[in-house]
Backbone as ProteinMPNN parsed JSONL, in Angstrom:
{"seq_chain_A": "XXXXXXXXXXXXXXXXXXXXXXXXXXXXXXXXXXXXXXXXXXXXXXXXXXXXXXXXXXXXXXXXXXXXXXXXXX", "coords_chain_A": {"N_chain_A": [[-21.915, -5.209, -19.691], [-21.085, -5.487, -16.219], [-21.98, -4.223, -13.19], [-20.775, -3.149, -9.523], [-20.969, -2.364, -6.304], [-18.521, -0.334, -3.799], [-17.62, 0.268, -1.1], [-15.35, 2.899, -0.277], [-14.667, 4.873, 1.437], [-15.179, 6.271, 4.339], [-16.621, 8.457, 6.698], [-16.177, 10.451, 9.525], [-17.726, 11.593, 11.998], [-19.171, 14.514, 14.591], [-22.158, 14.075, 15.363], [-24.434, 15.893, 13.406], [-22.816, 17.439, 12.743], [-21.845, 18.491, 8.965], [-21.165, 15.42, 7.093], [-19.44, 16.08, 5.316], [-18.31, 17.992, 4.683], [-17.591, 19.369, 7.448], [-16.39, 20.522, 10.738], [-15.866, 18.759, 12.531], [-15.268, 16.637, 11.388], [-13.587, 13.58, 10.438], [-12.429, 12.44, 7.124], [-12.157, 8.711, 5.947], [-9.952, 6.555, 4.223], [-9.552, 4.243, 1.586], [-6.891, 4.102, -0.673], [-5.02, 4.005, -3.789], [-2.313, 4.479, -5.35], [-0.553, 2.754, -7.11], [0.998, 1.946, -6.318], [0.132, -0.389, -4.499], [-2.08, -0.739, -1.953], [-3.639, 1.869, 0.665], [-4.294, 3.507, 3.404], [-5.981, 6.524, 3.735], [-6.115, 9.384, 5.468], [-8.409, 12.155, 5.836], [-8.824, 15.313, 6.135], [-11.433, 18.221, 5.975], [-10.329, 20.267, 6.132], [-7.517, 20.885, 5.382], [-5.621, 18.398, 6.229], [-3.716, 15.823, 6.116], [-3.476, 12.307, 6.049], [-1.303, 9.72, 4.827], [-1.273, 6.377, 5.302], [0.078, 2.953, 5.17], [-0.859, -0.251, 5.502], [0.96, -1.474, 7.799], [1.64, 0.569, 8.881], [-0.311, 1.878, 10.044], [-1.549, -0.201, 11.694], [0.387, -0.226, 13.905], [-0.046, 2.813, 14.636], [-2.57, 2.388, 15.775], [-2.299, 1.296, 17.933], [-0.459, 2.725, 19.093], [-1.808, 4.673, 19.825], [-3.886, 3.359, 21.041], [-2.376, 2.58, 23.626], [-1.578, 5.122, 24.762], [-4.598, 6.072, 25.665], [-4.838, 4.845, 27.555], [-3.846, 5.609, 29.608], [-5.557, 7.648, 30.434], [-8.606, 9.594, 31.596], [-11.885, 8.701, 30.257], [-13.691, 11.411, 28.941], [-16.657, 12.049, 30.545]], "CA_chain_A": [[-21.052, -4.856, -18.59], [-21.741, -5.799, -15.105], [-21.604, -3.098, -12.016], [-20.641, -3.672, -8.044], [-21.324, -1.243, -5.277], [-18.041, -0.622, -3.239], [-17.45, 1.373, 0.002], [-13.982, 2.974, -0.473], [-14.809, 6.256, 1.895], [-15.913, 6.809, 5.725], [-16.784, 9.93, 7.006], [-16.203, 10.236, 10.509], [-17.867, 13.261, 12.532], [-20.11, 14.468, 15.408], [-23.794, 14.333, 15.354], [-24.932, 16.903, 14.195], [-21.997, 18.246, 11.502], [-21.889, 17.975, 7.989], [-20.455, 14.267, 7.016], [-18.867, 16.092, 3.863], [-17.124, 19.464, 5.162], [-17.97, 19.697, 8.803], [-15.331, 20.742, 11.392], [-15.06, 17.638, 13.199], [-15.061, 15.25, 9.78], [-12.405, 12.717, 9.225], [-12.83, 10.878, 5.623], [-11.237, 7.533, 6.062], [-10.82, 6.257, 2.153], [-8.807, 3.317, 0.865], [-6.711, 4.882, -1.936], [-3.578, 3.123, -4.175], [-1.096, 4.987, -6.536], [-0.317, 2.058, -8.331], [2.404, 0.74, -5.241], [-0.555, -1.098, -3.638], [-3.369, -0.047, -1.223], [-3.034, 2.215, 1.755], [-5.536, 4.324, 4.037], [-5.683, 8.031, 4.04], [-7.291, 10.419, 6.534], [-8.631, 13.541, 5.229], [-9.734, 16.757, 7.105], [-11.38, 19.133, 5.085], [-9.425, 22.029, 6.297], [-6.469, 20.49, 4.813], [-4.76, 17.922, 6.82], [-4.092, 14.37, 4.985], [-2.05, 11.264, 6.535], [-1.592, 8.201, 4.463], [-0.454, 5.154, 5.738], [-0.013, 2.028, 4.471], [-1.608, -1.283, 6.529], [1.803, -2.251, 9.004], [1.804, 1.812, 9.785], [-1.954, 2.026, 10.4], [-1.647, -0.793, 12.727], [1.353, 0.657, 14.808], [-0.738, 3.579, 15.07], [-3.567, 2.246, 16.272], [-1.711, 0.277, 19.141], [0.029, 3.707, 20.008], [-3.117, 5.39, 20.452], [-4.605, 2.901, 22.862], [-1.539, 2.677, 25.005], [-1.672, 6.453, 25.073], [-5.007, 6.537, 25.974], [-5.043, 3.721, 28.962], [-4.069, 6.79, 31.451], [-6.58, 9.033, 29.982], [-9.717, 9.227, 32.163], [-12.678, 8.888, 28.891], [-14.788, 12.496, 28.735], [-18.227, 12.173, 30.585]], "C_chain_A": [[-21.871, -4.909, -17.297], [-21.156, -4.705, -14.22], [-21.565, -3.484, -10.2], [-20.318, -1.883, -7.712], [-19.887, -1.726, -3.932], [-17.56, 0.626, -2.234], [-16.076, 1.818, -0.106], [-13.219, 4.384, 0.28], [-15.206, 6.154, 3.319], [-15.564, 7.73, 5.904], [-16.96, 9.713, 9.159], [-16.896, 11.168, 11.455], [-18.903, 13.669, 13.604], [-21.212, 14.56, 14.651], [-24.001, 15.316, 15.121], [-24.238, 17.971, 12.688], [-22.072, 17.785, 10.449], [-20.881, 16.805, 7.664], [-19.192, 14.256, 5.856], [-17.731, 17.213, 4.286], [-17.155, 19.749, 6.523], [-16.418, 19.82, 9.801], [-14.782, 19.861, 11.712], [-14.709, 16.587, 12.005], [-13.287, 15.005, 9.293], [-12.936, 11.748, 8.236], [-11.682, 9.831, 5.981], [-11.001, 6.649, 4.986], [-9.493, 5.031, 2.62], [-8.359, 3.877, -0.256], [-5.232, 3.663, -2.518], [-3.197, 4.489, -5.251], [-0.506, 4.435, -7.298], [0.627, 1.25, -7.502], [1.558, 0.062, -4.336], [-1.018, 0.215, -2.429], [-2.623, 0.658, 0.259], [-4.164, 3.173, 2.246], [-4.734, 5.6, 4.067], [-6.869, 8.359, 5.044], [-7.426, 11.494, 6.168], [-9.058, 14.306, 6.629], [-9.986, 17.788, 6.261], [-10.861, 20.727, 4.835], [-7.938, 21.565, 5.845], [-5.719, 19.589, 5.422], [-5.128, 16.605, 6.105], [-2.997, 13.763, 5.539], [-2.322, 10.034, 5.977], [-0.611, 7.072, 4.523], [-0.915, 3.547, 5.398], [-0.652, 0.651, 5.588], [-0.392, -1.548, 7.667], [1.735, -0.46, 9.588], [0.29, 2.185, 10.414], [-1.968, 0.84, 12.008], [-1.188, -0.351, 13.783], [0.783, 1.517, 15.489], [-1.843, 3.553, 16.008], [-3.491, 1.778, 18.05], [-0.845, 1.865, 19.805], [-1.004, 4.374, 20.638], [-3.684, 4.586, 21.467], [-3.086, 2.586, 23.369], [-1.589, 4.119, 25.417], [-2.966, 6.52, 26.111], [-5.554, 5.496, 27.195], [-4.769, 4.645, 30.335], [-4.882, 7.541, 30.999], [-7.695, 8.648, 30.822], [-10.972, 9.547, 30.322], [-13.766, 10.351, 29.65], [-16.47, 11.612, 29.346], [-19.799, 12.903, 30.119]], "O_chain_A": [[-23.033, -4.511, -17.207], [-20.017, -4.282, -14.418], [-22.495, -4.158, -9.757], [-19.859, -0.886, -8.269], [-19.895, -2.776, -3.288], [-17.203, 1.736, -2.629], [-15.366, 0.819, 0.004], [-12.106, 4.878, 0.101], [-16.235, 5.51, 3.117], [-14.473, 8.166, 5.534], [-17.716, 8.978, 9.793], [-15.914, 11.824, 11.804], [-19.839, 12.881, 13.463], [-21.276, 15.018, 13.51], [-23.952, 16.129, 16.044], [-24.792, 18.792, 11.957], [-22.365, 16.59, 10.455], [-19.707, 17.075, 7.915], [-18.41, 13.372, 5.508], [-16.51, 17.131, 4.158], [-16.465, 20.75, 6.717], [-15.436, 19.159, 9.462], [-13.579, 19.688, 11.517], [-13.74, 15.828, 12.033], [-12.413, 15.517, 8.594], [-13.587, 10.712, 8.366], [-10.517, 10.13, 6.244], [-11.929, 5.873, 4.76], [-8.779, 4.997, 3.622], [-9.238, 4.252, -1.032], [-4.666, 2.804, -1.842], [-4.007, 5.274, -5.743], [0.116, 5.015, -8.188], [1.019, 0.128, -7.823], [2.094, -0.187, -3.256], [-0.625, 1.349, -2.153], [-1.588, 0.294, 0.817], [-4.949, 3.596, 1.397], [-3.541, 5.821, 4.275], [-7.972, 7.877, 5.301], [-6.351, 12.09, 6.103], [-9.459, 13.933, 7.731], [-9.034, 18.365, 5.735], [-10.908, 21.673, 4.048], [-7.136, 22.4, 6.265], [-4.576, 19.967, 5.162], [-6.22, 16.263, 5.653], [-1.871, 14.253, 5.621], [-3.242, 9.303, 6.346], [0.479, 6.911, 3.975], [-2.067, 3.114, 5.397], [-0.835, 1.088, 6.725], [-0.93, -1.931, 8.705], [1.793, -0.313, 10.809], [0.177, 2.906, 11.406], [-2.355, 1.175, 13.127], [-1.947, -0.026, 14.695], [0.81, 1.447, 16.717], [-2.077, 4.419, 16.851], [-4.288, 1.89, 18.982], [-0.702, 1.963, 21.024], [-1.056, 4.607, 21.846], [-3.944, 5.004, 22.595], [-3.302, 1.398, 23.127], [-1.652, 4.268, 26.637], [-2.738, 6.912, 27.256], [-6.715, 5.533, 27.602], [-5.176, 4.556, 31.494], [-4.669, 8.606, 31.579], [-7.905, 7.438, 30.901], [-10.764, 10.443, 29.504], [-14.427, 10.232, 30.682], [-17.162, 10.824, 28.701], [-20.848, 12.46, 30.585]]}, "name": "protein", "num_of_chains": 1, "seq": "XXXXXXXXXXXXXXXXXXXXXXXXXXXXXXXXXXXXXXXXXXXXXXXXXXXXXXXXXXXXXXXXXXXXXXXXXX"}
C-alpha cells in the first residue's frame, strides 16, 4: 500500500494565537458527506458555515464589494 500527503485543513489566526484553539482561529477544511465537496469554516468557540464552491464564490465577491468603502486598519 502506497501513502500521499494531503492538505485538507487551514488554520487561519493572528500572530501570536494558538493555530488550534486560539480566539482569532478560523479552520478552513475541505469536507464531503457523500453529496460532493464543500468548504467549511470552523471557530473553535462554536461557529461553523459550510458552503459549497458557487456559495463560497458569491461570498467572496460580497465581501470585497463590502469592503471597497472600508478605509483598511493602519
Amino acid at each position: 500500500m502506497k501513502y500521499a500527503q494531503t492538505t485538507t485543513a487551514i488554520s487561519v489566526h493572528a500572530i501570536g494565537d494558538n493555530p488550534v484553539f486560539g480566539e482569532s482561529t478560523v479552520t478552513v477544511s475541505i469536507d464531503d458527506d457523500g453529496g460532493g465537496s464543500f468548504i467549511s469554516l470552523f471557530q473553535p468557540s462554536g461557529g461553523k458555515i459550510d458552503l459549497d464552491y458557487e456559495q463560497l464564490l458569491l461570498v467572496v465577491d460580497a465581501a470585497k464589494m463590502l469592503m471597497e468603502g472600508v478605509e483598511p486598519d493602519k
